[in-house]
PDB file of N, H, CA, C and O in Angstrom:
ATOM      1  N   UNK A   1      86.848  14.577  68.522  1.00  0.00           N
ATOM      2  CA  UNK A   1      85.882  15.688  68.468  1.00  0.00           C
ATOM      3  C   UNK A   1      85.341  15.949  69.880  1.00  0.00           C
ATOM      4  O   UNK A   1      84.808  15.150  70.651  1.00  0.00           O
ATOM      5  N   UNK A   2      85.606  17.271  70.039  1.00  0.00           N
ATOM      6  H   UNK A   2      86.038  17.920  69.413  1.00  0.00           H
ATOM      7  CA  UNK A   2      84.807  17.276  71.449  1.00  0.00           C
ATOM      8  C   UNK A   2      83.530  17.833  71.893  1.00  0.00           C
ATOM      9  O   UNK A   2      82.840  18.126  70.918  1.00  0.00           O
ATOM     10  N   UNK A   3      83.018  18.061  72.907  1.00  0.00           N
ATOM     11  H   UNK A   3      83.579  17.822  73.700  1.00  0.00           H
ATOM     12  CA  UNK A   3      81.750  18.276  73.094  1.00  0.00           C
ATOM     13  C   UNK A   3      81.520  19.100  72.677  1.00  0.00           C
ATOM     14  O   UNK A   3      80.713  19.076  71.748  1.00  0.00           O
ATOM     15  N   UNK A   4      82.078  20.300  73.103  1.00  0.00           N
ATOM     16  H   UNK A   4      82.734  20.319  73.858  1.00  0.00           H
ATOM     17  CA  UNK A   4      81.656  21.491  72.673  1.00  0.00           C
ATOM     18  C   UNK A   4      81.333  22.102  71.356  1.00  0.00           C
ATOM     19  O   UNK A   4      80.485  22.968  71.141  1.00  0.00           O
ATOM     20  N   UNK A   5      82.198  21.478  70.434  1.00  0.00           N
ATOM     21  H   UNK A   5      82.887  20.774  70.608  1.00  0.00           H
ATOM     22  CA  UNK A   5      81.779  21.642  68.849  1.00  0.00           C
ATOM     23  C   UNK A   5      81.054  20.782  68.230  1.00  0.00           C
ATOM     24  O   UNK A   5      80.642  21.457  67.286  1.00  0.00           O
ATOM     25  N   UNK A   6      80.625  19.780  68.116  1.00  0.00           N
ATOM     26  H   UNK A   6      80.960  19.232  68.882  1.00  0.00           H
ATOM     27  CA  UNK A   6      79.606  19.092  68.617  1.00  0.00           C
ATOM     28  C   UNK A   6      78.286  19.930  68.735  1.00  0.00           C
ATOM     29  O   UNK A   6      77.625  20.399  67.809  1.00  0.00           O
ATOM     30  N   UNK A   7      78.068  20.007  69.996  1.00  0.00           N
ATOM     31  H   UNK A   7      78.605  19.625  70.748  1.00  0.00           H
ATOM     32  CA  UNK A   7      76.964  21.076  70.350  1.00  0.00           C
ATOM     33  C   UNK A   7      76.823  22.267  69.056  1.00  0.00           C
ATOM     34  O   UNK A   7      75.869  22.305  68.280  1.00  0.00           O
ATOM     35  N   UNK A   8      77.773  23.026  69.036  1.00  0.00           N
ATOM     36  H   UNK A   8      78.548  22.995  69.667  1.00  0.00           H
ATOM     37  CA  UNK A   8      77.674  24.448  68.251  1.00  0.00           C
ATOM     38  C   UNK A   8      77.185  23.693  66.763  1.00  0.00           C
ATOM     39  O   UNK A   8      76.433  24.219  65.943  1.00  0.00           O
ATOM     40  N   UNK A   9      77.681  22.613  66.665  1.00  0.00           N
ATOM     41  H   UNK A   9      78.293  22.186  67.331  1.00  0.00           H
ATOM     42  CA  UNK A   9      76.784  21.830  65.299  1.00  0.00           C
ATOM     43  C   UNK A   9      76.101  21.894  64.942  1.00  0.00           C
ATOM     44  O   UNK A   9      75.732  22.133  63.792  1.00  0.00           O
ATOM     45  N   UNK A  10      75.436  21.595  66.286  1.00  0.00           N
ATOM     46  H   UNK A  10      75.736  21.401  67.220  1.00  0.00           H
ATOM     47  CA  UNK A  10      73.924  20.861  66.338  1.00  0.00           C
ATOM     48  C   UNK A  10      73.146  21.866  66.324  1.00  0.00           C
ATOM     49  O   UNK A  10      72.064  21.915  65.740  1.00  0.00           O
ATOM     50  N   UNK A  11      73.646  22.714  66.957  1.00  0.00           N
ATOM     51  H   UNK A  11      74.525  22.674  67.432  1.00  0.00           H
ATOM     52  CA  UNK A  11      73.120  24.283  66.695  1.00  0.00           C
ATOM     53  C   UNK A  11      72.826  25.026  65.575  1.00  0.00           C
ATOM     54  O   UNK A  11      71.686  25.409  65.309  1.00  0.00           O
ATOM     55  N   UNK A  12      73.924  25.274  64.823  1.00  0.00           N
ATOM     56  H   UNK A  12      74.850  24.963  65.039  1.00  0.00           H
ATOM     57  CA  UNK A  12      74.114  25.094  63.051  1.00  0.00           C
ATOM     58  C   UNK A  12      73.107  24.568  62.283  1.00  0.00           C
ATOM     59  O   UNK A  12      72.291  25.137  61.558  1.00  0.00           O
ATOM     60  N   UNK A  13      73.213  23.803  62.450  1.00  0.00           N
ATOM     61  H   UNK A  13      73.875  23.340  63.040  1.00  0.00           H
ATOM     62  CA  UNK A  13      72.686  22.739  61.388  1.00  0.00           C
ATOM     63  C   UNK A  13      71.064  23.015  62.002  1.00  0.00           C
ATOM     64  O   UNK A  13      70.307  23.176  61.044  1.00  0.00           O
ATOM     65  N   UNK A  14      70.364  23.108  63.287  1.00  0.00           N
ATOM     66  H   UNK A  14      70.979  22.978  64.065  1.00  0.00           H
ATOM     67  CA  UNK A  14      68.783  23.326  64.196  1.00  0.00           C
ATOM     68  C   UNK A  14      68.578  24.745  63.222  1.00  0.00           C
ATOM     69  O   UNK A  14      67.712  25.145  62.443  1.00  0.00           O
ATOM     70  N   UNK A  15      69.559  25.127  63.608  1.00  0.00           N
ATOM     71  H   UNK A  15      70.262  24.803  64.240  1.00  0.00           H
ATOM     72  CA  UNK A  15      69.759  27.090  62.389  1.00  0.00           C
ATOM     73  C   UNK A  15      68.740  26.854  61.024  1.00  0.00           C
ATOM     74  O   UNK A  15      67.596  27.149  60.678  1.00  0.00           O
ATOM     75  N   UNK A  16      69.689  26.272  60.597  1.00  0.00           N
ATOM     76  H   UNK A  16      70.618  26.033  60.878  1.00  0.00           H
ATOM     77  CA  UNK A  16      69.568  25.892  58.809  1.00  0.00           C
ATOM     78  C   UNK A  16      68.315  25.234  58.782  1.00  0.00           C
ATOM     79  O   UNK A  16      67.699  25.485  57.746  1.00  0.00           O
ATOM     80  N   UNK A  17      67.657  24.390  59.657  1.00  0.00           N
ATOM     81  H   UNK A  17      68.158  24.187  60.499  1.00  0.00           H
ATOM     82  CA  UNK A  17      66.442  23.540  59.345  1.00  0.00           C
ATOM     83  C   UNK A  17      65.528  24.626  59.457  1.00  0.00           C
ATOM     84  O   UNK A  17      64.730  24.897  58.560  1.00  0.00           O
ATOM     85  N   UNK A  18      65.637  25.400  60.771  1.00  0.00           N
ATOM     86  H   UNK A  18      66.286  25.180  61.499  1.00  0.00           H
ATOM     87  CA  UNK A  18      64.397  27.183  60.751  1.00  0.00           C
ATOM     88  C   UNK A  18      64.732  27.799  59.572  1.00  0.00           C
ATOM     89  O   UNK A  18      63.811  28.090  58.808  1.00  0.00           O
ATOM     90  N   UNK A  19      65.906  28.067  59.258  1.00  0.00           N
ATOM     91  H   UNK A  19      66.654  27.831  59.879  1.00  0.00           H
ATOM     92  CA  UNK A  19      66.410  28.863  58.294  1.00  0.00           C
ATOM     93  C   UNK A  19      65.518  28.566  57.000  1.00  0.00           C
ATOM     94  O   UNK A  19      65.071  29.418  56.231  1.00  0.00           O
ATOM     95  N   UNK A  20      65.358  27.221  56.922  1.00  0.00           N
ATOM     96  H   UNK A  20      65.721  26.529  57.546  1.00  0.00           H
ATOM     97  CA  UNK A  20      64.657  26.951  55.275  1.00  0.00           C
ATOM     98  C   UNK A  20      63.279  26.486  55.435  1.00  0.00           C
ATOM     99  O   UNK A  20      62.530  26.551  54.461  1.00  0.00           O
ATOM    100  N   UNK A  21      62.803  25.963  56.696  1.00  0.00           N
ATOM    101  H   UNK A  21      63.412  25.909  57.487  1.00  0.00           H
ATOM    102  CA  UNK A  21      61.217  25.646  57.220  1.00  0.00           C
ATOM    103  C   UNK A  21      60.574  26.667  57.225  1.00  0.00           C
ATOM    104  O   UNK A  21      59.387  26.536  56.925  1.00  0.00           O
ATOM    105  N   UNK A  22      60.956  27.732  57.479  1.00  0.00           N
ATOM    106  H   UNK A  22      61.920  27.838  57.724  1.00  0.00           H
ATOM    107  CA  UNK A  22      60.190  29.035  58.293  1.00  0.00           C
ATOM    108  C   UNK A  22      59.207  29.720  57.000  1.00  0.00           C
ATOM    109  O   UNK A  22      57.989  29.840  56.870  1.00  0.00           O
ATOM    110  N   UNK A  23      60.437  30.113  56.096  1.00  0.00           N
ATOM    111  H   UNK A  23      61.427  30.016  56.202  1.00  0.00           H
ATOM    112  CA  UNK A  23      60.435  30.544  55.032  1.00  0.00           C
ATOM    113  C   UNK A  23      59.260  29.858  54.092  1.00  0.00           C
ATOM    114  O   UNK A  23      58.344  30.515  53.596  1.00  0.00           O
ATOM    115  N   UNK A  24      59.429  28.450  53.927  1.00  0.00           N
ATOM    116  H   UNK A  24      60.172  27.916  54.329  1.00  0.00           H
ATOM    117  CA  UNK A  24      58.334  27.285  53.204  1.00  0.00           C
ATOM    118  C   UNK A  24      57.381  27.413  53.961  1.00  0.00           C
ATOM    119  O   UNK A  24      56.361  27.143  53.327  1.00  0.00           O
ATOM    120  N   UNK A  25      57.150  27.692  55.021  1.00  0.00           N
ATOM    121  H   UNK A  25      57.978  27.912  55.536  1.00  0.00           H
ATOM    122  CA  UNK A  25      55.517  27.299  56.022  1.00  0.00           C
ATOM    123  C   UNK A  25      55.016  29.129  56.226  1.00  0.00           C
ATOM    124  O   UNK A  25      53.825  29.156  56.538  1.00  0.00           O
ATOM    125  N   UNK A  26      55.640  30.614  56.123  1.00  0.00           N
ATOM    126  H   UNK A  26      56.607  30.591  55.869  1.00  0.00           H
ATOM    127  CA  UNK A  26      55.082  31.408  55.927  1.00  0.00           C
ATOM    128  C   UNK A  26      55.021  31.507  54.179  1.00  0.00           C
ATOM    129  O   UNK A  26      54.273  32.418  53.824  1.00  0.00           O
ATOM    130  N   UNK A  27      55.369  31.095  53.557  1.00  0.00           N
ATOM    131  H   UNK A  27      55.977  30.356  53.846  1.00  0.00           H
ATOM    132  CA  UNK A  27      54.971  31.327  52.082  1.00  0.00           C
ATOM    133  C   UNK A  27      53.406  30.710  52.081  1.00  0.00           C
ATOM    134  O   UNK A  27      52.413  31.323  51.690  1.00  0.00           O
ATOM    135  N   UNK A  28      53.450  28.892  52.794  1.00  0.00           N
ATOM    136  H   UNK A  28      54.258  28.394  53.111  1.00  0.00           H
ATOM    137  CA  UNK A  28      52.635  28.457  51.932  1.00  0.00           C
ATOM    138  C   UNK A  28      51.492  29.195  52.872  1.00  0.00           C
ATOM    139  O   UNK A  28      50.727  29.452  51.942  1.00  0.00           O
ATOM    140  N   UNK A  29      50.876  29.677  53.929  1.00  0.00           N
ATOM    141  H   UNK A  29      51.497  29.468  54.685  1.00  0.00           H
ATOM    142  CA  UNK A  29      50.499  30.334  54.417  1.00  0.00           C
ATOM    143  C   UNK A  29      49.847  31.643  53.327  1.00  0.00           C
ATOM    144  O   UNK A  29      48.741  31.862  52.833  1.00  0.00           O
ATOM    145  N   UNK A  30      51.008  32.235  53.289  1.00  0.00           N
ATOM    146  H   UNK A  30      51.906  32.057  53.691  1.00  0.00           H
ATOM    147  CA  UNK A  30      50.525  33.524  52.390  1.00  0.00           C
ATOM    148  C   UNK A  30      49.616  33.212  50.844  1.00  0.00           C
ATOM    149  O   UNK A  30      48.790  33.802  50.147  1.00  0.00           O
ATOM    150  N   UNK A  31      50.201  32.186  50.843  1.00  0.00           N
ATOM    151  H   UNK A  31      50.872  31.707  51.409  1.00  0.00           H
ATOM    152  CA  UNK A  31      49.920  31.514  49.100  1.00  0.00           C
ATOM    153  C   UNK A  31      47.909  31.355  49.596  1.00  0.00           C
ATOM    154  O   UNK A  31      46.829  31.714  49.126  1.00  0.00           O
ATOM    155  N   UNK A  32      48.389  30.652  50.704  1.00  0.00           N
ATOM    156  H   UNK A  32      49.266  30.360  51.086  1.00  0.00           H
ATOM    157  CA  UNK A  32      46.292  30.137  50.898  1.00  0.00           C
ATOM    158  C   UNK A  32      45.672  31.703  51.292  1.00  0.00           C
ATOM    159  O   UNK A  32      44.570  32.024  50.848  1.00  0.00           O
ATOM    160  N   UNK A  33      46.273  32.423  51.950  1.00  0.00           N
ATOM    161  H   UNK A  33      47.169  32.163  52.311  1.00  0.00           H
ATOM    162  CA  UNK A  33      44.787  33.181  52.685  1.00  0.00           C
ATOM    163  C   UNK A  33      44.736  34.643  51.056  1.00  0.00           C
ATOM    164  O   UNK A  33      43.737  35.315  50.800  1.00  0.00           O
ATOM    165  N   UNK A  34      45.838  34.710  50.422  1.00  0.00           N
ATOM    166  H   UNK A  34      46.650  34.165  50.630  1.00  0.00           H
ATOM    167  CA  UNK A  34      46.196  35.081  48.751  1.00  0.00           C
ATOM    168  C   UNK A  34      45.271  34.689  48.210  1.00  0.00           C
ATOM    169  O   UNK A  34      44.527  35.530  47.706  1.00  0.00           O
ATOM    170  N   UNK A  35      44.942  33.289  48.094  1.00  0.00           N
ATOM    171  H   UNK A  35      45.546  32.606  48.504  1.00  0.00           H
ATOM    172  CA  UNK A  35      43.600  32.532  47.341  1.00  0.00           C
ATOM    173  C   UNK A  35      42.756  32.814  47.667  1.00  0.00           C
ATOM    174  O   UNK A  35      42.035  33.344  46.821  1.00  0.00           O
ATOM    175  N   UNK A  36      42.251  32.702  48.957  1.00  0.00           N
ATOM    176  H   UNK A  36      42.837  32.272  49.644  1.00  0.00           H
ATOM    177  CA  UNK A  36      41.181  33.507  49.676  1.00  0.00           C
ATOM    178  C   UNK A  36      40.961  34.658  48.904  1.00  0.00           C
ATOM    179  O   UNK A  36      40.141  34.583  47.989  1.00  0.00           O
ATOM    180  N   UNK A  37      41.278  35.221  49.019  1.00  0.00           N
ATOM    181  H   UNK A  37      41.944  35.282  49.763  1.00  0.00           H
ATOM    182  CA  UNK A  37      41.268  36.826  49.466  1.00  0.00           C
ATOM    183  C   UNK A  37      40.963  37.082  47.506  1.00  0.00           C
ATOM    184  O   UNK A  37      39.985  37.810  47.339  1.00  0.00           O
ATOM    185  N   UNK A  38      41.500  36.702  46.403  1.00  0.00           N
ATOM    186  H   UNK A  38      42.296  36.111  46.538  1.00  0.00           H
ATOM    187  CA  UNK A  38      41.220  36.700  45.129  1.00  0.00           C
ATOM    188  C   UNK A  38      39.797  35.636  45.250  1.00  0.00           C
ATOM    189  O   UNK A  38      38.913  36.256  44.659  1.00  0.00           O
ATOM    190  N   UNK A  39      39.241  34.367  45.740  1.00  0.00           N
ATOM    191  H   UNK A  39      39.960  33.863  46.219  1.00  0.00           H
ATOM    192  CA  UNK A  39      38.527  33.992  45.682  1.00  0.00           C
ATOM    193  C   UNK A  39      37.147  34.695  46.397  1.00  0.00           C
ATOM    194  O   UNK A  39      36.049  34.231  46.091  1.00  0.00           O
ATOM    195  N   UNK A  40      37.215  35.537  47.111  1.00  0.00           N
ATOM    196  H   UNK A  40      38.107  35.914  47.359  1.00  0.00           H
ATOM    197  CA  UNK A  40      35.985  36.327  47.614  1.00  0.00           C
ATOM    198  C   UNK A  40      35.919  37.310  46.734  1.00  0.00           C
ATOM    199  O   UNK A  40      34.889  37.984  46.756  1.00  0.00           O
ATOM    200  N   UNK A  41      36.658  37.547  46.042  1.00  0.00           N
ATOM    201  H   UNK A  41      37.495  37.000  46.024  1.00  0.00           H
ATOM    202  CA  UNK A  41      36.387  38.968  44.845  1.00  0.00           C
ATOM    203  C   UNK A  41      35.459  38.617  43.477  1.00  0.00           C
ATOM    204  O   UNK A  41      35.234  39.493  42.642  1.00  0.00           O
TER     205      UNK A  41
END
């Protein structure tokens, strides 16, 4: 295996961890200031 694919891997795979973090940490985000925002009403 050589370096270079390797790298583009690691890349891949750095992808996929934003790819599915991003998504979970602006939801849970939306989910709290959501509560808020029904809890001041």
């Amino acid at each position: 295996m050589n370096i270079k694919k390797f790298v583009l891997l690691l890349i891949y795979i750095i992808n996929l961890q934003f790819y599915f973090t991003i998504p979970i940490i602006i939801k849970k985000n939306y989910t709290r200031t959501y509560e808020q925002i029904i809890d001041s009403k």
